[in-house]
BAKOLKOL-519981 format. One record per residue: x negated, y negated, z negated of N, C-alpha, C, O in turn; residue number from 1. Coordinates in steps of 0.001 Angstrom, whole numbers, plus 500000, padded with zeros to 6 digits. Each point is the difference from the previous one (the first is absolute). Example, Ala and Ser with C-alpha at 12.3 -4.5 7.8 and 13.67 -1.06 7.14 Angstrom:
BAKOLKOL-519981
SITE   n.c1   n.c2   n.c3  ca.c1  ca.c2  ca.c3   c.c1   c.c2   c.c3   o.c1   o.c2   o.c3   n
SITE 486810 505690 492200 500890 498810 500000 499100 498800 500000 498964 500019 499335   1
SITE 501386 498931 501385 499180 498810 499940 500770 498910 499270 499491 498892 499831   2
//
This chain:
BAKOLKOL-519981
SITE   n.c1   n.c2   n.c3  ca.c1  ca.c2  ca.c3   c.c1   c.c2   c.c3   o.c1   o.c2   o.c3   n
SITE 782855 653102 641390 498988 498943 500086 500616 498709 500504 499655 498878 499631   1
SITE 501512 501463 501456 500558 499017 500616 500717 498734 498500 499686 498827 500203   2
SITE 500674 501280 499238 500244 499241 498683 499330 499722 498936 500766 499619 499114   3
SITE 498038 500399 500533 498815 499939 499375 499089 498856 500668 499353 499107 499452   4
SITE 500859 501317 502372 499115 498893 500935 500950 498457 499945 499614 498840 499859   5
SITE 501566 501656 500293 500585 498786 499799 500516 498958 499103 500347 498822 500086   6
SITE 499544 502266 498847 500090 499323 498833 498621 499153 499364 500005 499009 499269   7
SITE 498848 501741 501275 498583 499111 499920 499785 498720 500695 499570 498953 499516   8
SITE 500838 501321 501840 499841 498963 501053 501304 498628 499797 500107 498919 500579   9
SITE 500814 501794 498239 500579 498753 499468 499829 498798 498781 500262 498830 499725  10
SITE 499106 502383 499790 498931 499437 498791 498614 499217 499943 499543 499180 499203  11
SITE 499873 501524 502204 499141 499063 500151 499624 499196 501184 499581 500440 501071  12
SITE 500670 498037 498525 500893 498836 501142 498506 499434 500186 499908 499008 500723  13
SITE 499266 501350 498882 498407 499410 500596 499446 500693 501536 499994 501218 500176  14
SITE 499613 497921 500740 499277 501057 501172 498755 500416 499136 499653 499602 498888  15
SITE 499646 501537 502161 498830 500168 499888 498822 499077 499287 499206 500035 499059  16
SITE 501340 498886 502325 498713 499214 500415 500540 498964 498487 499094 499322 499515  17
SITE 501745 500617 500073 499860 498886 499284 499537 500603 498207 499389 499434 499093  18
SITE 501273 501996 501017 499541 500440 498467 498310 500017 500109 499319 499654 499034  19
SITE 499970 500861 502466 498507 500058 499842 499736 498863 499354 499893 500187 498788  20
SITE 499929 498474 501620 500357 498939 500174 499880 499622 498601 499051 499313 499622  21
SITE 502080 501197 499392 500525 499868 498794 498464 500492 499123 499151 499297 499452  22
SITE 500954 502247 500709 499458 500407 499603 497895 499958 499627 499246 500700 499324  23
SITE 500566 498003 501623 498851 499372 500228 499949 498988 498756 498867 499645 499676  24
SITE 502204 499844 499586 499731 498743 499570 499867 500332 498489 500181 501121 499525  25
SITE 499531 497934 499885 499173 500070 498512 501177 500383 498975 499963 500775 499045  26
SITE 501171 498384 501485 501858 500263 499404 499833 501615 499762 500079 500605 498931  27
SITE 499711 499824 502153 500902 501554 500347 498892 500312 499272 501192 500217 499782  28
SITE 497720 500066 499544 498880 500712 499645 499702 499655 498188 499260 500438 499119  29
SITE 501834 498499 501017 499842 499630 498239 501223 500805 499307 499812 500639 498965  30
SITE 501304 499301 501593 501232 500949 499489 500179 501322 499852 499231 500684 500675  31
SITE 501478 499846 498708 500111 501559 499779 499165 500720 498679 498876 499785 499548  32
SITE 502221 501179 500047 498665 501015 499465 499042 500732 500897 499941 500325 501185  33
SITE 498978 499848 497189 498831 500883 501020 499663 500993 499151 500052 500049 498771  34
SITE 499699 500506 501799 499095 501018 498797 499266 499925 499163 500212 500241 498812  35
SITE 498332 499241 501933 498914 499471 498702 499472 498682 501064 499924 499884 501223  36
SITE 499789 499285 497691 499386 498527 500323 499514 499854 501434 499242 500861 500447  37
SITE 501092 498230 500219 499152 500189 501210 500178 500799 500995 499193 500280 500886  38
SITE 501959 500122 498958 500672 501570 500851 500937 498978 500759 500516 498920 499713  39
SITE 499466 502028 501538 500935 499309 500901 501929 500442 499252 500337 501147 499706  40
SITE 500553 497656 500163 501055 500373 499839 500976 500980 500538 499700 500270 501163  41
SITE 501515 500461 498366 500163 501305 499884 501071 498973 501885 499642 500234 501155  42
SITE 501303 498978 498545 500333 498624 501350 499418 499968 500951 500614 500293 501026  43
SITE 498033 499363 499065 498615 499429 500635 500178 501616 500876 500205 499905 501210  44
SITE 499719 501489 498202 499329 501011 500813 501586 500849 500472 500106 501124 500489  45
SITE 500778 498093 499236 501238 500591 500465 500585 498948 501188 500954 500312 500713  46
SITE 498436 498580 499380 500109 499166 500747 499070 500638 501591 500431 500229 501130  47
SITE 498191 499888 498284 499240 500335 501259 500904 501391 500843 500243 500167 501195  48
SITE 500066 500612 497680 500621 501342 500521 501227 499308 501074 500312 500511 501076  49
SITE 500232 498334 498409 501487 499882 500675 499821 498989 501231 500933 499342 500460  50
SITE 497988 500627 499929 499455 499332 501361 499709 501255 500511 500363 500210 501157  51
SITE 499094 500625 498273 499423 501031 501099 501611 500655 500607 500346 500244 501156  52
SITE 500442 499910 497480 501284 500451 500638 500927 499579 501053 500652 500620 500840  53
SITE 499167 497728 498770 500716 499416 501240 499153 499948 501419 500515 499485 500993  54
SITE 498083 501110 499047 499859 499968 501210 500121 501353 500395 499772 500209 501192  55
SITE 500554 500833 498052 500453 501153 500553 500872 500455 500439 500995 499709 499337  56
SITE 499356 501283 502000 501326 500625 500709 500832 500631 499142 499628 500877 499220  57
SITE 501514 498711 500889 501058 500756 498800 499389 501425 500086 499916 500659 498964  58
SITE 499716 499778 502048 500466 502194 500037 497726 499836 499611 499265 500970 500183  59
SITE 500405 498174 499509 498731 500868 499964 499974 499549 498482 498845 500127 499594  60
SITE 502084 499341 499309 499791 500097 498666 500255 501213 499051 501079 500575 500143  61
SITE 498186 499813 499047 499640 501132 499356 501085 499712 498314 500340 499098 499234  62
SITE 499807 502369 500978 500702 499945 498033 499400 499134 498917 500713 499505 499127  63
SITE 497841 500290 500928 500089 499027 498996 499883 498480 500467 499701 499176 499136  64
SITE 500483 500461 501978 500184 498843 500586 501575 499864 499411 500372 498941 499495  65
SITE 500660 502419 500635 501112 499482 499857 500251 499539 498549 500860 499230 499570  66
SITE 498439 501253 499968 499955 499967 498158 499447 498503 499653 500450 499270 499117  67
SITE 498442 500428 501802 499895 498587 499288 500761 498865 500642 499893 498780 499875  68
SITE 501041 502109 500973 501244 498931 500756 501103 499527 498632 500444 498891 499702  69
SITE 499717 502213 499778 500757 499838 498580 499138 499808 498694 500157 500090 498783  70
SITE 499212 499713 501787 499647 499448 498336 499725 498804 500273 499646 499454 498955  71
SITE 500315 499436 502397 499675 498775 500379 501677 499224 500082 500342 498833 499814  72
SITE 500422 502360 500534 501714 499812 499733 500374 499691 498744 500833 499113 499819  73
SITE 498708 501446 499330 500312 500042 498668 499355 498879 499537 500719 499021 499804  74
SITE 497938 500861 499939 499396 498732 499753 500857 498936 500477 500632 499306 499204  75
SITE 499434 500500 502237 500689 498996 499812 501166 499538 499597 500173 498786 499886  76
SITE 500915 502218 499805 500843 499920 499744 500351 499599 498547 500833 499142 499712  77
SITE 498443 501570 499417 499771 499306 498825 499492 498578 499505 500435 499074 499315  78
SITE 498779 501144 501169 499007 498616 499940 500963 498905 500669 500428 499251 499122  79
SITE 499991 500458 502004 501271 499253 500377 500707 499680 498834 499942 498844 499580  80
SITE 501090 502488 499502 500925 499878 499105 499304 498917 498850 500826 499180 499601  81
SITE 497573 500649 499698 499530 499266 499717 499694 498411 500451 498964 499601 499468  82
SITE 501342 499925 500934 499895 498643 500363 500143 499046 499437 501150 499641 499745  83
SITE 497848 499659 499885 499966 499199 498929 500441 498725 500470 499884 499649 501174  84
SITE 500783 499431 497629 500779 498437 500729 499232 499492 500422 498843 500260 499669  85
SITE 501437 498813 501226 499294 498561 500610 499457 500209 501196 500729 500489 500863  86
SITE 498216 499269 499383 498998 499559 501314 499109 501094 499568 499378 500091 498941  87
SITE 500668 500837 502195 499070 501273 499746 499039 499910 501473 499702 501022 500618  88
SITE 499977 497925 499719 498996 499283 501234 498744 501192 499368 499779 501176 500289  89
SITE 499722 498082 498957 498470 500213 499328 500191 500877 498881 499579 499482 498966  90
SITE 500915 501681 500871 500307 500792 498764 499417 501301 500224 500152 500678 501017  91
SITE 499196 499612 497998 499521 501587 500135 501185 501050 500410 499759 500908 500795  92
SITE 501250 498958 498748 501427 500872 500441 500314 500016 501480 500696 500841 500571  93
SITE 498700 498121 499971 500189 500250 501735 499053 500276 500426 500033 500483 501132  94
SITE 498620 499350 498175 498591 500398 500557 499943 501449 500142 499595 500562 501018  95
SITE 501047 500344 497365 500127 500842 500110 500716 501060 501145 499650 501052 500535  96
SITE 501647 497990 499531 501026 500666 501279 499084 500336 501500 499891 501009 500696  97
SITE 499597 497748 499375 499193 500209 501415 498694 500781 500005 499507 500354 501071  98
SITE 499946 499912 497816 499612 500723 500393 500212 501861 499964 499211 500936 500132  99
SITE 502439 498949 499590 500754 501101 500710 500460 499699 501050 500481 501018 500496 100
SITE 499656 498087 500180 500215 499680 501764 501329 499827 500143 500806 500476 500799 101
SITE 499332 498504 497987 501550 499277 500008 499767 498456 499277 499466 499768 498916 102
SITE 501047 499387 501937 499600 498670 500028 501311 499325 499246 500877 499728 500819 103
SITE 499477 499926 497768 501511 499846 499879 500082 498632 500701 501206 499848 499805 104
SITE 498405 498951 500916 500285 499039 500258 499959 499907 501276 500058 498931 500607 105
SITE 499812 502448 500033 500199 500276 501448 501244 499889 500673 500863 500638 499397 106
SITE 499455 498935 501371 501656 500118 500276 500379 500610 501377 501183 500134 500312 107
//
């Protein structure tokens, strides 16, 4: 688990308080796939999950907590390798990122 946690907690460079934050605004709620119309995005409900994670104690996270540690690893990791040219300020491609709880213009 010990490399799974850290490999998440490197991936995702957003606090808590700021993905909630994120995750409040009209940006984060227009991006992503969804299932059917009007459905919250597949981002949007992997985002809420990854606040609850970061406010949780490493030893009280469960097997599938660790599972959506890697698949929020992976997401981002891919999605990174995508980066489209120019000024990605206002771009669905970073809207998307954050709301996996990685900010690319974070430093």
């Amino acid at each position: 688990m010990t490399d799974v946690y850290e490999e998440f907690r490197a991936a995702v460079n957003m606090t808590a308080g700021e993905l909630e934050k994120w995750l409040g605004t009209e940006e984060s709620r227009e991006v992503g796939q969804k299932k059917s119309e009007g459905a919250e995005s597949v981002g949007h409900d992997s985002g809420r999950k990854i606040v609850k994670l970061l406010h949780a104690r490493k030893g009280d996270l469960t097997p599938a907590d660790e599972e959506h540690m890697r698949k929020v690893t992976g997401y981002v990791h891919r999605h990174l390798a995508q980066r489209p040219s120019g000024d990605v300020k206002e771009t669905k491609w970073r809207y998307s990122l954050m709301n996996w709880g990685h900010d690319p213009l974070k430093k």
